[in-house]
Backbone as JSON, one array per atom type, in Angstrom:
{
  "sequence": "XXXXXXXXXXXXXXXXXXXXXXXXXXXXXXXXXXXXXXXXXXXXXXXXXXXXXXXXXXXXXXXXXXXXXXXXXXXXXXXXXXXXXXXXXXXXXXXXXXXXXXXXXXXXXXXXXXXXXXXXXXXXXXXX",
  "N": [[0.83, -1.18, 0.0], [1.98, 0.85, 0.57], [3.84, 1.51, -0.86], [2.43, 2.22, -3.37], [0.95, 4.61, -2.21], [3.51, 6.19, -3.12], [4.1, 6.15, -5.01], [1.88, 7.61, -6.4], [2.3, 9.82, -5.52], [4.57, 10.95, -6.79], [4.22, 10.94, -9.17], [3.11, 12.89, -11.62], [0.98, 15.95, -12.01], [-0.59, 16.04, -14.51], [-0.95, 13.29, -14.99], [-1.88, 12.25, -12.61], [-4.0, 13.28, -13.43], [-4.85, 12.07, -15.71], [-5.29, 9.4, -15.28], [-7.4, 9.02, -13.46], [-9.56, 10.43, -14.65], [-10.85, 9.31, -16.89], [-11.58, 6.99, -16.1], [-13.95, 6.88, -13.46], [-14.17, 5.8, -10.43], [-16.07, 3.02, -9.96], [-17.92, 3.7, -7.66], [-18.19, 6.06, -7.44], [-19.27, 6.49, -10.1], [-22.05, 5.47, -9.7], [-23.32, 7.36, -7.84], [-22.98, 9.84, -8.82], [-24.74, 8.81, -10.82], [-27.48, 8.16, -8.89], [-27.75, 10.91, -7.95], [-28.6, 12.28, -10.75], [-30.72, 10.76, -11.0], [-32.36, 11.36, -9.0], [-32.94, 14.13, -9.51], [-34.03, 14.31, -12.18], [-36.4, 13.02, -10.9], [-37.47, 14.53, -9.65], [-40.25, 16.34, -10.29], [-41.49, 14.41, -10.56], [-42.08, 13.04, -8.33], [-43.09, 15.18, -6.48], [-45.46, 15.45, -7.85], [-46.5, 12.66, -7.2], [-46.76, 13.02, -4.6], [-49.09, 15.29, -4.28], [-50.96, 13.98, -5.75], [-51.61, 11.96, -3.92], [-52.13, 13.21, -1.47], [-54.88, 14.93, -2.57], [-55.96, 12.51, -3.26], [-56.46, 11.28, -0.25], [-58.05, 13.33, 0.75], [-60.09, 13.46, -0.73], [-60.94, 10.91, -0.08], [-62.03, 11.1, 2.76], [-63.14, 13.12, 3.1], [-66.94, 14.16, 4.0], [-69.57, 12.74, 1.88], [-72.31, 14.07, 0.46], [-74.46, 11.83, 0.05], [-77.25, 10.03, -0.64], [-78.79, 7.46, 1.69], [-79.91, 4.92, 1.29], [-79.15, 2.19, -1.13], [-81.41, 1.64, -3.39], [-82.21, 4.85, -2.93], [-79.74, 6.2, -3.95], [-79.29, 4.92, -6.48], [-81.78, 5.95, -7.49], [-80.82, 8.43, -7.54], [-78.67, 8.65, -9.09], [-79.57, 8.19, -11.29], [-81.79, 10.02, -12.03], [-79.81, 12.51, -12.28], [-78.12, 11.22, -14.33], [-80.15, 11.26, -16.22], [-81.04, 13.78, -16.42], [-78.55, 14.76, -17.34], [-78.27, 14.07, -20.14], [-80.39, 15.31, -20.88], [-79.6, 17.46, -21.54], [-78.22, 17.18, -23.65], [-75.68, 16.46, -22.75], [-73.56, 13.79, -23.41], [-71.41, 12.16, -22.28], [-71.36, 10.32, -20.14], [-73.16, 8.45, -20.34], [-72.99, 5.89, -21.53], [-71.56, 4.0, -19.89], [-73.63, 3.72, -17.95], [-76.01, 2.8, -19.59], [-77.74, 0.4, -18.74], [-78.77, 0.81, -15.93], [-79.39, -0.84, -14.09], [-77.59, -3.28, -14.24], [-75.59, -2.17, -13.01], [-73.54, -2.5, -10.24], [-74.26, -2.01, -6.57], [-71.8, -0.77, -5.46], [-70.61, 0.26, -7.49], [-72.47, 2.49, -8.11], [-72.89, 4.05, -5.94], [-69.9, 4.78, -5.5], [-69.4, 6.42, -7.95], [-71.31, 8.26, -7.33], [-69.89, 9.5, -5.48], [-67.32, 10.5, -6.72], [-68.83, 12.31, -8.37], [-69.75, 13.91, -6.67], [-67.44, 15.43, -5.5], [-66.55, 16.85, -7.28], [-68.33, 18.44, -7.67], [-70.4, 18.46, -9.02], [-72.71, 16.73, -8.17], [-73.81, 19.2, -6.16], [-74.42, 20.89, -8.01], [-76.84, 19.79, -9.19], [-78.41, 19.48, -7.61], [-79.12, 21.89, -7.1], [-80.04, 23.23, -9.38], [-82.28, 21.7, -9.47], [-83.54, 21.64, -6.88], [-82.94, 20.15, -5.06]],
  "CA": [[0.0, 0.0, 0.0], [3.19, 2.18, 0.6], [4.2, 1.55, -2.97], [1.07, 2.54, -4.54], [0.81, 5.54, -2.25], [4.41, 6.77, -2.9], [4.32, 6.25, -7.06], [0.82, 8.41, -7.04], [3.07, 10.62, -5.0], [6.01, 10.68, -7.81], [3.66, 11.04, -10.66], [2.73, 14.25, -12.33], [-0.68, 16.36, -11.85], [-1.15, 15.9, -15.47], [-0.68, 12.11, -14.96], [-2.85, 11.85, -11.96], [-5.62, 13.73, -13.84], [-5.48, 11.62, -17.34], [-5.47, 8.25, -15.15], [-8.83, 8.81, -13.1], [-10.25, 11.25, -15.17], [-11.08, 8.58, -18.06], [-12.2, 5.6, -15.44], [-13.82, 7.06, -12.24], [-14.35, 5.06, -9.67], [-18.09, 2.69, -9.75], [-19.04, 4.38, -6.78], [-18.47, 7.69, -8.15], [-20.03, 6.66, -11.29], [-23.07, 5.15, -8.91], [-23.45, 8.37, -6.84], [-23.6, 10.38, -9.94], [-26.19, 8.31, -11.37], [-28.56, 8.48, -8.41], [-27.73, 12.09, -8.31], [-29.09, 12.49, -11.66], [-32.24, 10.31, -11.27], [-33.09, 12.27, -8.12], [-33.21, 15.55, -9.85], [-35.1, 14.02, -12.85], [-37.82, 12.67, -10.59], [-37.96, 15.67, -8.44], [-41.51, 16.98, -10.27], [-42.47, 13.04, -10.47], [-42.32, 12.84, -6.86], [-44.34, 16.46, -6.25], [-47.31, 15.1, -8.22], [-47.62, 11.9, -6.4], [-47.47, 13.9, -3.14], [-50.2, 15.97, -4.76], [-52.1, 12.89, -6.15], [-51.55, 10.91, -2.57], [-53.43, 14.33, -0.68], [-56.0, 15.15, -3.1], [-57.18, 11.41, -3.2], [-56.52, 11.07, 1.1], [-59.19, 13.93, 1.11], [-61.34, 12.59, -1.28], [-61.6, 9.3, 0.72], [-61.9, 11.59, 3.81], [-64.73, 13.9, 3.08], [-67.99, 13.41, 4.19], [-70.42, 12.74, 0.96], [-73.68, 14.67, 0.64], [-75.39, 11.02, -0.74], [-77.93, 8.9, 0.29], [-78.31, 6.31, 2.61], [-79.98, 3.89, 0.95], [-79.06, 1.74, -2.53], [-82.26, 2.4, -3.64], [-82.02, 6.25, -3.27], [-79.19, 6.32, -4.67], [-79.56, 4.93, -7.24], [-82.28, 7.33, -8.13], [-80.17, 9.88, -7.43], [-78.15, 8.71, -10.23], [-81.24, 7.97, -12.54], [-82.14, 11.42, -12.27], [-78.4, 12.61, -12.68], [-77.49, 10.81, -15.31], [-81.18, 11.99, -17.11], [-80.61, 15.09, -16.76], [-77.44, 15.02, -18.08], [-78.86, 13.45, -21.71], [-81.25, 16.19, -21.79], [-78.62, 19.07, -21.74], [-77.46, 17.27, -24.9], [-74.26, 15.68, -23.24], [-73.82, 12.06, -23.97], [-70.05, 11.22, -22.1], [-71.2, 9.51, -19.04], [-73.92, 7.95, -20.64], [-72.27, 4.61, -22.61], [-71.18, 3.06, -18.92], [-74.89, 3.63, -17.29], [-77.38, 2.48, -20.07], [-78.25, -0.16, -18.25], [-78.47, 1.39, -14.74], [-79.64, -2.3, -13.31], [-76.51, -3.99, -14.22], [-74.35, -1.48, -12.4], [-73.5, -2.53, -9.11], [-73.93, -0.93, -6.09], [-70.83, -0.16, -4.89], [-70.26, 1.67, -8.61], [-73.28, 3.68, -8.16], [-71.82, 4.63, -4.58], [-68.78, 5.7, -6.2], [-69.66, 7.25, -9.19], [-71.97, 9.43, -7.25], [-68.86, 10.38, -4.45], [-66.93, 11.03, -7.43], [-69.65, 13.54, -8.76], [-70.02, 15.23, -5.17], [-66.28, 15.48, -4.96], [-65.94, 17.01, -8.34], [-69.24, 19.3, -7.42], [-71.3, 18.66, -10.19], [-74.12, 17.0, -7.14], [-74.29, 20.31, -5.59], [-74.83, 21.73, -9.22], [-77.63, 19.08, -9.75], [-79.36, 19.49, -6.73], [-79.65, 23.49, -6.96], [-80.77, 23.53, -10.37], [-83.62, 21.35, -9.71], [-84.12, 22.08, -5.69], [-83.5, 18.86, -4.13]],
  "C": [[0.88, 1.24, 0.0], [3.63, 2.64, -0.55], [3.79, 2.49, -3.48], [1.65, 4.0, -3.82], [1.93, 6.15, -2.69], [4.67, 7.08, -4.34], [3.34, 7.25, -7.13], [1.71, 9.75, -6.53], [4.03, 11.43, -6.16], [4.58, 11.06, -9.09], [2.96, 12.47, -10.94], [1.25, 14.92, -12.36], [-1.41, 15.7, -13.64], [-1.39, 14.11, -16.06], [-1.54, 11.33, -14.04], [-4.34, 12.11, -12.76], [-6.14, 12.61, -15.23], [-6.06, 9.9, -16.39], [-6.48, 8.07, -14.32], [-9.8, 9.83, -13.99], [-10.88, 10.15, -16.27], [-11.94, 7.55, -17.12], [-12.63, 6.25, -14.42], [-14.49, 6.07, -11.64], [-15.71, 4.87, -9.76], [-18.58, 3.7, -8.72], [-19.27, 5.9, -6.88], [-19.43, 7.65, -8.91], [-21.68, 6.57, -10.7], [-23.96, 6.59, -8.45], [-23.66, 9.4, -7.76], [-25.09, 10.36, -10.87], [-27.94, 8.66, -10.44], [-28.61, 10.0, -8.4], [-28.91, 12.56, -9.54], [-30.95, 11.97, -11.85], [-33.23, 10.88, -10.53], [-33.6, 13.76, -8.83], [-34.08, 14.85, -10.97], [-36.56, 13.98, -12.27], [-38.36, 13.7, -9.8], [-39.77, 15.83, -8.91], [-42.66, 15.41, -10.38], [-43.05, 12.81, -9.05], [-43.28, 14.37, -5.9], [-45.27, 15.86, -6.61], [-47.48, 14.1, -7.82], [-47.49, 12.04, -4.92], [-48.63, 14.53, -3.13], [-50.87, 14.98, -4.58], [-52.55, 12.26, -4.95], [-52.94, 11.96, -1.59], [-54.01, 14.19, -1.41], [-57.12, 13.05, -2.86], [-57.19, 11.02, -1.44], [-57.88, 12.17, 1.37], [-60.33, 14.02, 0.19], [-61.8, 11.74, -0.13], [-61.92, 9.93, 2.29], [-63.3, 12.45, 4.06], [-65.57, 13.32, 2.95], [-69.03, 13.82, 3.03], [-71.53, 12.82, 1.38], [-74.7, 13.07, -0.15], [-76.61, 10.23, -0.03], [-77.91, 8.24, 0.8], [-78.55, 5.13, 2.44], [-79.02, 3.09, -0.57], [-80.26, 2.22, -3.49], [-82.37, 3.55, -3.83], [-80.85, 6.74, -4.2], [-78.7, 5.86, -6.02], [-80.56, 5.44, -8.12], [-81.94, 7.83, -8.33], [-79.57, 9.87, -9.06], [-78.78, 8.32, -11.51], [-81.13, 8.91, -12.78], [-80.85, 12.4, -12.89], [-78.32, 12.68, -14.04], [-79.41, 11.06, -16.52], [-81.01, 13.38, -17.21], [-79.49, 16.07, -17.53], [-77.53, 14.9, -19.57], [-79.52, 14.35, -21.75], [-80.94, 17.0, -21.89], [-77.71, 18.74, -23.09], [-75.97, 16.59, -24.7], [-74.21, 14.36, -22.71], [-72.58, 11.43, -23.47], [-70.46, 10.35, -21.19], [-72.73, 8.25, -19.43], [-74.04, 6.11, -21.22], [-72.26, 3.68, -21.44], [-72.58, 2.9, -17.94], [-75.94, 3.22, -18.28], [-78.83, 1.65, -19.18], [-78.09, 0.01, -16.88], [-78.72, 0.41, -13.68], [-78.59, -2.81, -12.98], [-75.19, -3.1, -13.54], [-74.46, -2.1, -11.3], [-73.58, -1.22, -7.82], [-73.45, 0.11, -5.31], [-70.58, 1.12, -6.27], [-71.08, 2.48, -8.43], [-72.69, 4.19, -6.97], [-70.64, 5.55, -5.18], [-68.76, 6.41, -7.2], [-70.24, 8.76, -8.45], [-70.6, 10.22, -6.02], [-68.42, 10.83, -5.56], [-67.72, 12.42, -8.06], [-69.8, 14.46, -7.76], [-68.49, 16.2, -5.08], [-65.85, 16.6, -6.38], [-67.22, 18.64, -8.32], [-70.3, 19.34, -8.66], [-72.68, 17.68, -9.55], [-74.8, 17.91, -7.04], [-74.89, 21.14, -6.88], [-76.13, 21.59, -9.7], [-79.01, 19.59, -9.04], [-80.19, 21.02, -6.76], [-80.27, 23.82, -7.93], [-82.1, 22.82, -10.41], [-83.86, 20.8, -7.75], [-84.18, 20.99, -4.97], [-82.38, 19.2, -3.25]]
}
């Protein structure tokens, strides 16, 4: 080990620099790398801090819905009619058959609509 250190010793700046400068050490190269992937993911890792809150206070807030299956599934009868007679036709394709939904999806469909405020929109325009 005396060797080694005493030749790097003896050898020339321009001699030390060409002979790690070309190969650096894995764990350099390593430590670089995560370096690099950290700063890439930086705005990856903001939006699923974002995404993580926004859906923790989704699942957190208390929904204006009914209490039964039954009611609510009116609710979303009426909803999803009202929505066809304003002319728009997106949510329409996955409810035709408003039987065959289950009704945990009607449950969730309609939190999703409370959460998104287009309930409160429903309810005021036609007073329920």
């Amino acid at each position: 080990m005396d060797a080694l250190a005493e030749s790097v010793l003896e050898m020339t700046d321009s001699d030390v620099e060409s002979e790690f400068r070309a190969d650096p050490a894995p764990r350099a190269k390593d430590i670089f790398r995560a370096a690099a992937k950290q700063h890439s993911q930086t705005k990856l890792r903001a939006a699923q801090t974002q995404y993580e809150q926004a859906s923790k206070s989704v699942k957190e807030r208390d929904f204006a819905i009914p209490a039964t299956a039954a009611e609510r599934r009116s609710l979303l009868d009426a909803f999803l009619a009202s929505y066809q007679a304003s002319g728009m036709t997106g949510l329409t394709a996955q409810f035709r058959d408003l039987k065959s939904v289950s009704d945990a999806d009607v449950e969730s469909t309609l939190r999703q609509l409370d959460a998104l405020g287009a309930l409160s929109e429903f309810r005021k325009k036609h007073a329920l």
